[in-house]
C-alpha positions as CSV (number, residue, x, y, z in Angstrom):
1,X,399.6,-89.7,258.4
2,X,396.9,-87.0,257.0
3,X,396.5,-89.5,253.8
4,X,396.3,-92.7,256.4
5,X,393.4,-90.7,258.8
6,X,391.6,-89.5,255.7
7,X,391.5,-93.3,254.6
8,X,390.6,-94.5,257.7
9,X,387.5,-92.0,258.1
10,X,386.3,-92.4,254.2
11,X,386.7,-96.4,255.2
12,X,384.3,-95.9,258.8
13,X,382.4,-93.4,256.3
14,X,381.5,-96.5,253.7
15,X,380.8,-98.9,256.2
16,X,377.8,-96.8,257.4
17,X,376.8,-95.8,253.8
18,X,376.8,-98.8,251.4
19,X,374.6,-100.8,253.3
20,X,372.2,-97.9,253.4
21,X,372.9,-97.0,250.1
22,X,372.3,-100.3,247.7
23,X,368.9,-101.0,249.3
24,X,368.1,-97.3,248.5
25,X,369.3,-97.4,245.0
26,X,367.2,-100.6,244.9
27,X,364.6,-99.0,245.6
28,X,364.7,-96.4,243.7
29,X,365.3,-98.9,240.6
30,X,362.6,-101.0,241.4
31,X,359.9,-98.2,241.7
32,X,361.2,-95.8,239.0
33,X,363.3,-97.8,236.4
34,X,361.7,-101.2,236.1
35,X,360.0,-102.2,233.4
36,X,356.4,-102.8,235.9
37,X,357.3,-99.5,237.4
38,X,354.6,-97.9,236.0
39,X,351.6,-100.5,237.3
40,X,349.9,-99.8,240.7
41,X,349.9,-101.7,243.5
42,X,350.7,-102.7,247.0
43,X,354.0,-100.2,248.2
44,X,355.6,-103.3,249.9
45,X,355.2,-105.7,247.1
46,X,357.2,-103.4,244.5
47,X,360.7,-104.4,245.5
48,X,359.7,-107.3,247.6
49,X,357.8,-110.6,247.6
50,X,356.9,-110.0,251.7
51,X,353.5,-109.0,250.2
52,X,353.0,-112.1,248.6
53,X,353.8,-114.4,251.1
54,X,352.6,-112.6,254.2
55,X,349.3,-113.2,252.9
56,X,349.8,-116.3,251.9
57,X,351.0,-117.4,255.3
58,X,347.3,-115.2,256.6
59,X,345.5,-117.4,254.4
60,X,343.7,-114.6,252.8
61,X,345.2,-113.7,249.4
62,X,341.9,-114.6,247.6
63,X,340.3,-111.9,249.4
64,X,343.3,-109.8,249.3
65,X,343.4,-109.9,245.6
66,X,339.7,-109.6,244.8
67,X,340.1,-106.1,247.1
68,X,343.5,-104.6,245.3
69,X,341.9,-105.0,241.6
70,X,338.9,-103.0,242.8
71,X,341.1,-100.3,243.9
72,X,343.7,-100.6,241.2
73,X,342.5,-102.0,238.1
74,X,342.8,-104.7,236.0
75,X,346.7,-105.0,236.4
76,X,348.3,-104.8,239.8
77,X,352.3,-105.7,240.7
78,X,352.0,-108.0,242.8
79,X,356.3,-108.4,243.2
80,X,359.0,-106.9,241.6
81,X,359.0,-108.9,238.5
82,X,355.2,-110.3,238.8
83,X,352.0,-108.5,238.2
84,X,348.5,-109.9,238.5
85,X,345.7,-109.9,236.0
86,X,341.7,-109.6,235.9
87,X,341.4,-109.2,232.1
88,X,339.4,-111.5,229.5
89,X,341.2,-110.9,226.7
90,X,344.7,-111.1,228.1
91,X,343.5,-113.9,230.4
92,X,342.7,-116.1,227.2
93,X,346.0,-114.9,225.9
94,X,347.8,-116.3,228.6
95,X,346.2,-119.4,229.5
96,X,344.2,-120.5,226.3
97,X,345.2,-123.3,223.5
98,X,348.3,-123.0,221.9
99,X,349.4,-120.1,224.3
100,X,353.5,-120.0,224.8
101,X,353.3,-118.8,228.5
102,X,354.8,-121.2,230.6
103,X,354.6,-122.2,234.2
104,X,356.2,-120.2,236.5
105,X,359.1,-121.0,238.8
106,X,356.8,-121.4,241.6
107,X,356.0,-124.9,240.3
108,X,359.4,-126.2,240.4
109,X,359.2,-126.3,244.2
110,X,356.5,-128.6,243.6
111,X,358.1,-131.0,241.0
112,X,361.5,-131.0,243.3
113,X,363.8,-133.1,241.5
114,X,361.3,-135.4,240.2
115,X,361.2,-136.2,236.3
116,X,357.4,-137.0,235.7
117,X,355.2,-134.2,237.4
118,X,351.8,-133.6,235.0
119,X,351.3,-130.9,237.8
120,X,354.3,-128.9,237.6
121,X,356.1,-129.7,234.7
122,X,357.3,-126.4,233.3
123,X,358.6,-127.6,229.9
124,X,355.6,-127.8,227.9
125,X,357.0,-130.4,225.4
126,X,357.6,-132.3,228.4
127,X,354.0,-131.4,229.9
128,X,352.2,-132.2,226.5
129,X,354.1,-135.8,226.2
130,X,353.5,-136.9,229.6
131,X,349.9,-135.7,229.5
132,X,349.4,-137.6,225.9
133,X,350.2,-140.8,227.8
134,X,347.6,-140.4,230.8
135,X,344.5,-138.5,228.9
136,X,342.9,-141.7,228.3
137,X,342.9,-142.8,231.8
138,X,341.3,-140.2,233.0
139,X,339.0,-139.3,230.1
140,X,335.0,-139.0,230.6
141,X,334.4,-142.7,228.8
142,X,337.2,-144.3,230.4
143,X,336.0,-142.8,233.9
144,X,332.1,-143.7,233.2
145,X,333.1,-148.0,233.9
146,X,334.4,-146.6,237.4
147,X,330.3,-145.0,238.3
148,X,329.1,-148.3,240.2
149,X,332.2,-148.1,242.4
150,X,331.5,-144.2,242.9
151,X,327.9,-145.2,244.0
152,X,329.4,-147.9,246.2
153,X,331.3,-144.5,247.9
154,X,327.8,-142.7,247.5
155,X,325.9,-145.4,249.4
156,X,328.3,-145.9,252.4
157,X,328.0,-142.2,253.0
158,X,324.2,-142.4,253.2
159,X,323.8,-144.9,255.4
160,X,326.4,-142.7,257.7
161,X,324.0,-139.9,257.3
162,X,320.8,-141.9,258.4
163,X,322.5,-142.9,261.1
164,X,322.9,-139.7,262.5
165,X,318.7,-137.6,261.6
166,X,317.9,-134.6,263.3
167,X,321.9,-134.5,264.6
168,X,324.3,-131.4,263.9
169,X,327.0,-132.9,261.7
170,X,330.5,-131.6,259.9
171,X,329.1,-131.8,256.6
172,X,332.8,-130.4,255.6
173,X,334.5,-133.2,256.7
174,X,332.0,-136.1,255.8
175,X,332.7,-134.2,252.2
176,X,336.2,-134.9,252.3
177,X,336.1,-138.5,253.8
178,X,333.9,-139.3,250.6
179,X,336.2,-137.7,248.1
180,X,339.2,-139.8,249.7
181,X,337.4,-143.0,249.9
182,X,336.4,-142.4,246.3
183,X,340.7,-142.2,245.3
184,X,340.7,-145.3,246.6
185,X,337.8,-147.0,245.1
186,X,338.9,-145.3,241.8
187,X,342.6,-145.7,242.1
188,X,343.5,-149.3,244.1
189,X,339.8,-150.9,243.8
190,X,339.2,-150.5,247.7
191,X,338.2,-147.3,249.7
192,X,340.7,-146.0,252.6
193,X,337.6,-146.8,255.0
194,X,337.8,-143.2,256.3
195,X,333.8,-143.1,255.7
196,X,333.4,-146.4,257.8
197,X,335.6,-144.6,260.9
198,X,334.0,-141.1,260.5
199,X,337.8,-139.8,260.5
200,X,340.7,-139.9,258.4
201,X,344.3,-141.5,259.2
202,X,346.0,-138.2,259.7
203,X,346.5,-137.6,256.0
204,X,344.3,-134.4,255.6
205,X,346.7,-133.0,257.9
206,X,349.6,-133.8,256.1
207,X,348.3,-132.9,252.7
208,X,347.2,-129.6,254.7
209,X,350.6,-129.1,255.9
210,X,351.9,-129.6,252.0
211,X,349.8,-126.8,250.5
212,X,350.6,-124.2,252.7
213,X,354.0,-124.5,253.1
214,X,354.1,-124.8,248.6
215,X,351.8,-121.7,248.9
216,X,354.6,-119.5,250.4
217,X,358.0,-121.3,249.6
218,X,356.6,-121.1,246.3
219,X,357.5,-117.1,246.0
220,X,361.2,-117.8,247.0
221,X,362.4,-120.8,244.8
222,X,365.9,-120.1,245.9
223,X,365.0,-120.9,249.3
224,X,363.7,-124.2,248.4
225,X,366.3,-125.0,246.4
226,X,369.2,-123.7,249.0
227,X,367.5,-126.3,251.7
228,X,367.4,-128.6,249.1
229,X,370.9,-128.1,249.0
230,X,371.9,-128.1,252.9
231,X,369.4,-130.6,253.7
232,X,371.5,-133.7,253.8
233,X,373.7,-131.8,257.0
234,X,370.6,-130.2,258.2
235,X,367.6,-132.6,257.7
236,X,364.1,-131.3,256.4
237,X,362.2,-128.4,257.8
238,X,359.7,-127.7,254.9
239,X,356.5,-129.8,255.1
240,X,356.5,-128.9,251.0
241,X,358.9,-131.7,251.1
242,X,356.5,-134.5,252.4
243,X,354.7,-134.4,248.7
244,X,357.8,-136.2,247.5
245,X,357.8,-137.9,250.8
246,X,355.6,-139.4,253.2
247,X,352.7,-138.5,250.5
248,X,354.8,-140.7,248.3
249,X,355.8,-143.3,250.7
250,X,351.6,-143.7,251.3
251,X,351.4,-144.2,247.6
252,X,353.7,-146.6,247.3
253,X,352.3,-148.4,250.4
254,X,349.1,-148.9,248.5
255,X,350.5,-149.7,244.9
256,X,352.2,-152.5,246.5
257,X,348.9,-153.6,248.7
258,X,347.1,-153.5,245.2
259,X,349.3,-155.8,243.6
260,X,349.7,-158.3,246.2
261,X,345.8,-158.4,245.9
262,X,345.1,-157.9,242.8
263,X,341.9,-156.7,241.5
264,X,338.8,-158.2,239.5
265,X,338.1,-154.5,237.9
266,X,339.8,-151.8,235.8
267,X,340.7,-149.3,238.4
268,X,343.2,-146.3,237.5
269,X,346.2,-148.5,238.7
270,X,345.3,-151.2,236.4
271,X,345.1,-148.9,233.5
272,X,348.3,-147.2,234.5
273,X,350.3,-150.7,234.3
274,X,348.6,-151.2,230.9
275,X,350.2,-147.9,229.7
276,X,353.4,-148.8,231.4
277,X,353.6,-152.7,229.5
278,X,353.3,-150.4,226.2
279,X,355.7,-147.0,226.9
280,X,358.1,-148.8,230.0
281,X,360.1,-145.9,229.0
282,X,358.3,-143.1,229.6
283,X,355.9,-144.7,231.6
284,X,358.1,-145.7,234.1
285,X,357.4,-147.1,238.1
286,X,358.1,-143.5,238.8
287,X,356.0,-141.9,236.9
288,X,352.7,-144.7,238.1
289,X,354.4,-143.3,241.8
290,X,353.6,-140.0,240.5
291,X,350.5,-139.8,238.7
292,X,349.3,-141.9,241.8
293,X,350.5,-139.7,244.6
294,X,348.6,-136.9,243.0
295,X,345.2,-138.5,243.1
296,X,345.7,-138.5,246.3
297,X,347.1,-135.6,247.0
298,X,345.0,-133.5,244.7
299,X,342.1,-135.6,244.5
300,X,339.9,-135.2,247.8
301,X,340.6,-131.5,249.0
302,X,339.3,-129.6,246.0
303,X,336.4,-131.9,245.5
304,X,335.4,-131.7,248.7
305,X,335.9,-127.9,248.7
306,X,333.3,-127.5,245.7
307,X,330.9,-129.7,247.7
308,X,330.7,-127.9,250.5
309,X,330.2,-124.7,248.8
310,X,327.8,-126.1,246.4
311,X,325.7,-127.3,249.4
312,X,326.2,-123.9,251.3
313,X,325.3,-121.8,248.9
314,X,322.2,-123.3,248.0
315,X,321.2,-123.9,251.9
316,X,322.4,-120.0,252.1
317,X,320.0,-119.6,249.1
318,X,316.2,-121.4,250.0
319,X,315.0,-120.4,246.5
320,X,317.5,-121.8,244.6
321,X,317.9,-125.2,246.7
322,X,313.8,-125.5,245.9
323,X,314.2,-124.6,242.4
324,X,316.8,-128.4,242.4
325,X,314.6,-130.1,244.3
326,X,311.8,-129.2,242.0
327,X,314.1,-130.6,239.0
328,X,314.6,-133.3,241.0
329,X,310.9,-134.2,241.6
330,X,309.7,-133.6,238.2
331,X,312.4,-136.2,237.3
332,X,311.1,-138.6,240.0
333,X,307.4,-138.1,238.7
334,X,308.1,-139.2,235.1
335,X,310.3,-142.4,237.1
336,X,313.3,-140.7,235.3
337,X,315.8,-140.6,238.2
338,X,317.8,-143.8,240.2
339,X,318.2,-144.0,244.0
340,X,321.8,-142.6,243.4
341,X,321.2,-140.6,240.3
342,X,323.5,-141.7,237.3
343,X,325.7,-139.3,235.8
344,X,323.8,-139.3,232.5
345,X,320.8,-138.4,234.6
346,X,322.9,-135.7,236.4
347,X,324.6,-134.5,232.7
348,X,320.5,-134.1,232.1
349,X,319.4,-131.8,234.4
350,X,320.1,-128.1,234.1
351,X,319.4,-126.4,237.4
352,X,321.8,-128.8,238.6
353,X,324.5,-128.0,236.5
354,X,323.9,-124.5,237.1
355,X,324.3,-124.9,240.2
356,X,327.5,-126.7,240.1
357,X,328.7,-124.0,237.6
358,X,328.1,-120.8,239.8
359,X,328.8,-122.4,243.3
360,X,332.4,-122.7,241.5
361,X,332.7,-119.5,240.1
362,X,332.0,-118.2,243.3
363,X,334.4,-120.4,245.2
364,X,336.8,-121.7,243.2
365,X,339.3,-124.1,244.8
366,X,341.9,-122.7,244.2
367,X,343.2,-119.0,245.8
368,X,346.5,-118.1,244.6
369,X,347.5,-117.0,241.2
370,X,348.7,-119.3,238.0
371,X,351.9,-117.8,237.5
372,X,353.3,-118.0,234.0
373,X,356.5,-116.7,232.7
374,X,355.9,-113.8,229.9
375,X,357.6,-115.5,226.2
376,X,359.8,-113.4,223.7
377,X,358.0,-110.4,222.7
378,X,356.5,-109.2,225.4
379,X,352.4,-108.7,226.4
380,X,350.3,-105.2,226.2
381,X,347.5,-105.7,228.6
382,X,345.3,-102.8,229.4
383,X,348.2,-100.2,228.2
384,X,351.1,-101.3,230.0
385,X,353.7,-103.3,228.6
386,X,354.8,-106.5,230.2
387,X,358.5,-108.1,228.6
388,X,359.5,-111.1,228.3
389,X,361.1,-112.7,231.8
390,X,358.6,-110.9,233.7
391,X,355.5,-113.3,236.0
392,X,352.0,-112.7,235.3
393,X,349.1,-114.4,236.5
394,X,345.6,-114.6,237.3
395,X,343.9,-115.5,240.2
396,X,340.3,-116.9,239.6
397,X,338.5,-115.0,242.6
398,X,339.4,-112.3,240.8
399,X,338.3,-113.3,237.3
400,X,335.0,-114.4,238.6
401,X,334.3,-112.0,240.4
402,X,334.7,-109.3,237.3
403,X,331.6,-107.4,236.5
404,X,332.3,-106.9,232.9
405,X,332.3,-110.7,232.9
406,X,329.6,-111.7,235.2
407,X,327.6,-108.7,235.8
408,X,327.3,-106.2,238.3
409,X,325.8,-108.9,240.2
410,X,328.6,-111.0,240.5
411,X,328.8,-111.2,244.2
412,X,325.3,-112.7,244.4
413,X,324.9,-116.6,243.9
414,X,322.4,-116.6,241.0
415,X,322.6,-120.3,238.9
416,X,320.5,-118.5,236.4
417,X,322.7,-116.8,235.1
418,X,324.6,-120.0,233.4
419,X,321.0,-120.6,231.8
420,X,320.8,-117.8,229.7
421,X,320.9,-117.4,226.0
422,X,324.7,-116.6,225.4
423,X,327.0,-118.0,228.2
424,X,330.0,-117.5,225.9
425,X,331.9,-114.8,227.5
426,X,331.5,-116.5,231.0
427,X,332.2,-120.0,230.2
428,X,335.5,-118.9,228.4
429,X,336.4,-117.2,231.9
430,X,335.5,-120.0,233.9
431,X,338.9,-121.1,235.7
432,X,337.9,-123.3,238.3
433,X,339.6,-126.6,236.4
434,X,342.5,-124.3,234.8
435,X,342.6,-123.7,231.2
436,X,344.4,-124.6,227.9
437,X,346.6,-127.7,227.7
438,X,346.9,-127.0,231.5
439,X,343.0,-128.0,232.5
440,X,343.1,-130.6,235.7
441,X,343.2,-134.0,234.5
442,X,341.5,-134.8,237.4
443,X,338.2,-132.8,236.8
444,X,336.1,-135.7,235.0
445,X,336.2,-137.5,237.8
446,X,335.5,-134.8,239.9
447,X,332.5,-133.6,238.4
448,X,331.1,-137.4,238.4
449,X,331.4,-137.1,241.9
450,X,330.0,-134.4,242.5
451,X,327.6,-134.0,240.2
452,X,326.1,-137.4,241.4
453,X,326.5,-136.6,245.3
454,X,324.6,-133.1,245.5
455,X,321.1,-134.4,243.5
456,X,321.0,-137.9,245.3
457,X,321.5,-135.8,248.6
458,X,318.4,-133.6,248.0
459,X,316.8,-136.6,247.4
460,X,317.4,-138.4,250.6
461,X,317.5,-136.2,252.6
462,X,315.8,-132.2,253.4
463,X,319.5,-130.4,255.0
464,X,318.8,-127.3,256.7
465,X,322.1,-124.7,258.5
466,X,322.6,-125.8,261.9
467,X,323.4,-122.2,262.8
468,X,321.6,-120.2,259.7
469,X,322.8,-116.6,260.9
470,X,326.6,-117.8,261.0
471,X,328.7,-117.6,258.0
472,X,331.5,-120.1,257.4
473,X,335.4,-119.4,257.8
474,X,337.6,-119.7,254.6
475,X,341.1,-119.9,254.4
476,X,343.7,-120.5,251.3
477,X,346.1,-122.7,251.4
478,X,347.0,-122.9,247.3
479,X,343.4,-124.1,247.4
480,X,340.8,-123.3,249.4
481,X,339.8,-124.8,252.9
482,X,336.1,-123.8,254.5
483,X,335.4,-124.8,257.7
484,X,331.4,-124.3,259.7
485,X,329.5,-126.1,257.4
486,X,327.5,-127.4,260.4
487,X,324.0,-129.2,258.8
488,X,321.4,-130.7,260.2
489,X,319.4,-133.5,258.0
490,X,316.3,-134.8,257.7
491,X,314.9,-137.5,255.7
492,X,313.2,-136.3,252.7
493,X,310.1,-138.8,251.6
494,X,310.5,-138.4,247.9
495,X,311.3,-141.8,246.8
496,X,309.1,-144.7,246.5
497,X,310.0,-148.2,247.7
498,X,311.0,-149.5,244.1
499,X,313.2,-146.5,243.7
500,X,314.5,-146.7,247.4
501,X,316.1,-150.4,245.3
502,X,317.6,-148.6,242.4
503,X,315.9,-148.8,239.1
C-alpha cells in the first residue's frame, strides 16, 4: 500500500513537472547549447519563430530588421536555427555566382507540389535547367521587339492622366494598373484593360492575399504541409494556396483565350510554345502554366512598387526631380528624345538611371529575408560560426541601408552617389533583383518599364504631392506595398508639336 501511494504521488508529481520541465530544458538548450547560442538578438526569437511571424503578420519586418542590426550588429538570430545577415563579404558569399547556399524551406510553401517553379525551386540542378530553358525569353534583346507594345501600355496611361489635370489622383494604383496591363500586352498580345476601367478585376487583392499569407506560413513549413495533408477532409484555409489556384486557373483562362485568338506578334506565350515544340519534355503545358502564372503574379506588384517610390522620392526631393527634368530638356534641345522615350534613350541618360538605382536601394521591393540553407562546412561571418543545416539570410533594407556600404548618409536619397568614380562596392550589394543564378528573370522587363515610364512622365506632365507634409504608409507583405502616393499633375509644355507625334 506504502509502495502503491508513493507511486501514485511520484505519478500526480510528473504530471505537473514534465510539461514544465521539457520547455525549460528547451530553453535552456536553445539559449545556452545551440550552435547560434552565442549571436544576439530578439529574446523571443531564440527558441521560437513567433518573432518572425508576428512581424510578418504587422507588416513591418523591414523596419524591424533595419532597427535590430543597429542595435546588434551585423549578425542577429532571428529563430532558433536562422540568423540574419548585413555583411558584404558574407553577403557575396552566400548569394553570389557559383555559391552552394541553397533556398531555404520557406520556398517550398511556395512551389507546393508543383514540379516547374523558377521561383522556388530549391534544387539548384533543377533551378539552373529550368532557368537554361526560359533565359532567352526573357533576355534584354528578346524583350526589346516587345517596346512598341510597352508604349501602347505607356500611351493609354497618358491619355488617363490628361484626362484628369489639376485633379488629386492614386498615382499608386494607376502604377499598378500599368504594370498589369503591360503582363498582358507582353505575355497574351492584349492588355487586361484595367487602365481603360481605372480598376482592376479583383486580382490585386487576391495576389495581396497570396503574399502575406507565404510571408508567415513560410516560417512554419510543417504547417503548410500538415494542411496540405488534412485539406481534402477540411478544405483550404490558406490564401498561399490560391497561387497554385485561382492565380493559376486566371492563367490558364487566358492561355486558352490566346490560342483561340491567336496573335500576329511574338508575345512571351508565343515564344514559350516555341520552346515547348523543341524540349515537350521539360517544357511541358505545366511548366508554360507556370512560368505564366508568375508574370502575373510577380510581374505588376514589384514594378509598381519601384515606381511609386521612384516618383516619391524625387517629388519628396525638388532638387533632384529638376536635376531629371534638366536631363530631360537638354535631350529635347538637341531633338534627342521621342514622345515616349525609347529605352535606348532611357539606357542614355544618367541622372535617370541614378535615379532608378537609389530610389531602389532605398525601397527595395522586397521586405523579408532570402533564406538560404548553410552547405557542408559551415560559414564564419563576423566571428561566429554558422554549421551546416542552420538558415541564414539577408534582408535588403538592411543591406542598403549599411553605412560601410553606402555611407553614413545612407538614409538620405542622394542619386549622386551611383555617379561617382568607383560604384563597385555598392553595385555588388545592390539586391533589389536578387543575386547570383537566383537574379529575377523578370527584371529586364521591369526596368524597360520603368525606365521608359518615369522620363516620358516628366515630360508630359509637371506632378507635384497632393499633401506635401504627409508621408506615405508602407507595409511588407514578402514585397513591399506603399499606399498615399496622392499627386496632382499638370501639363508640362516641353514638347513641340512634331515631337507631341513621336519622332
Amino acid at each position: 500500500m506504502v509502495l502503491s501511494a508513493a507511486w501514485k504521488d511520484y505519478s500526480i508529481t510528473s504530471f505537473f513537472i514534465i510539461p514544465v520541465a521539457f520547455p525549460a530544458l528547451y530553453i535552456l538548450f536553445i539559449l545556452y547549447l545551440s550552435p547560434l547560442s552565442g549571436i544576439p538578438g530578439p529574446f523571443s526569437a531564440s527558441f521560437s519563430k513567433w518573432w518572425l511571424i508576428r512581424h510578418a503578420l504587422q507588416g513591418d519586418p523591414h523596419r524591424e530588421i533595419l532597427r535590430i542590426h543597429k542595435r546588434y550588429g551585423k549578425i542577429v538570430r532571428v529563430g532558433p536555427n536562422e540568423v540574419s545577415v548585413n555583411d558584404a563579404a558574407a553577403f557575396r558569399t552566400i548569394y553570389g555566382a557559383g555559391s552552394k547556399f541553397r533556398k531555404g524551406d520557406f520556398y517550398g510553401v511556395w512551389q507546393g507540389s508543383r514540379k516547374f517553379d523558377l521561383f522556388a525551386e530549391r534544387s539548384q540542378k533543377i533551378h539552373a535547367s529550368h532557368r537554361k530553358l526560359v533565359s532567352g525569353i526573357y533576355s534584354l534583346n528578346s524583350l526589346k521587339s516587345m517596346e512598341p507594345y510597352v508604349d501602347e501600355t505607356i500611351s493609354v496611361l497618358l491619355g488617363k492622366m490628361r484626362g484628369i489635370l489639376g485633379q488629386s489622383l492614386d498615382m499608386g494604383l494607376w502604377f499598378q494598373l500599368f504594370a498589369f496591363d503591360v503582363i498582358g500586352e507582353v505575355t497574351f498580345s492584349k492588355p487586361f484593360g484595367f487602365l481603360d476601367k481605372g480598376k482592376d478585376d479583383g486580382a490585386f487583392g487576391e495576389i495581396e492575399e497570396v503574399a502575406l499569407s507565404g510571408s508567415w506560413i513560410g516560417q512554419i513549413p510543417s504547417l503548410y504541409w500538415l494542411h496540405d495533408f488534412l485539406e481534402p477532409m477540411i478544405g483550404n484555409h490558406i490564401a498561399l494556396n490560391n497561387r497554385h489556384g485561382k492565380i493559376r486557373e486566371f492563367a490558364i483562362r487566358e492561355i486558352n483565350a490566346r490560342k483561340d485568338r491567336g496573335s500576329h506578334r511574338p508575345d512571351i506565350l508565343a515564344k514559350l510554345f516555341e520552346m515547348q515544340k523543341m524540349k515537350p519534355e521539360e517544357m511541358n503545358d505545366q511548366a508554360v502554366i507556370s512560368m505564366v502564372s508568375t508574370n502575373i503574379f510577380a510581374g505588376s506588384d514589384t514594378t509598381a512598387a519601384s515606381l511609386r517610390a521612384i516618383i516619391y522620392y524625387l517629388l519628396k526631393t525638388p532638387e533632384c526631380m529638376q536635376k531629371l527634368i534638366d536631363e530631360i530638356e537638354d535631350l529635347k534641345q538637341k531633338d534627342s528624345v521621342s514622345s515616349i522615350v525609347t529605352l535606348k534613350q532611357a539606357q542614355e541618360m544618367p541622372y535617370l538611371q541614378a535615379c532608378i538605382h537609389e530610389s531602389m536601394r532605398m525601397f527595395p521591393v522586397s521586405g523579408l529575408a532570402l533564406p538560404r540553407v548553410v552547405p557542408p562546412g559551415g560559414i564564419h561571418i563576423d566571428s561566429h560560426f554558422i554549421p551546416e543545416g542552420m538558415t541564414v539570410g539577408v534582408n535588403a533594407w538592411a543591406l542598403h541601408y549599411n553605412y560601410e556600404i553606402f555611407g553614413n548618409d545612407a538614409e538620405v536619397f542622394r542619386p549622386d552617389r551611383w555617379l561617382q568614380q568607383d560604384t563597385g562596392d555598392m553595385e555588388r550589394c545592390f539586391f533589389s533583383w536578387g543575386r547570383g543564378s537566383r537574379t529575377c528573370i523578370g527584371k529586364n522587363l521591369a526596368m524597360m518599364e520603368i525606365s521608359k515610364l518615369i522620363p516620358t512622365l516628366f515630360m508630359h506632365f509637371d506632378m507635384k504631392l497632393t499633401n506635401p507634409n504627409e508621408e506615405w504608409t508602407e507595409r511588407c507583405i514578402w514585397f513591399m506595398k506603399q499606399e498615399g502616393l496622392n499627386v496632382t499633375i499638370f501639363p508640362r509644355e516641353m514638347l513641340d508639336d512634331k515631337q507631341l507625334q513621336g519622332n
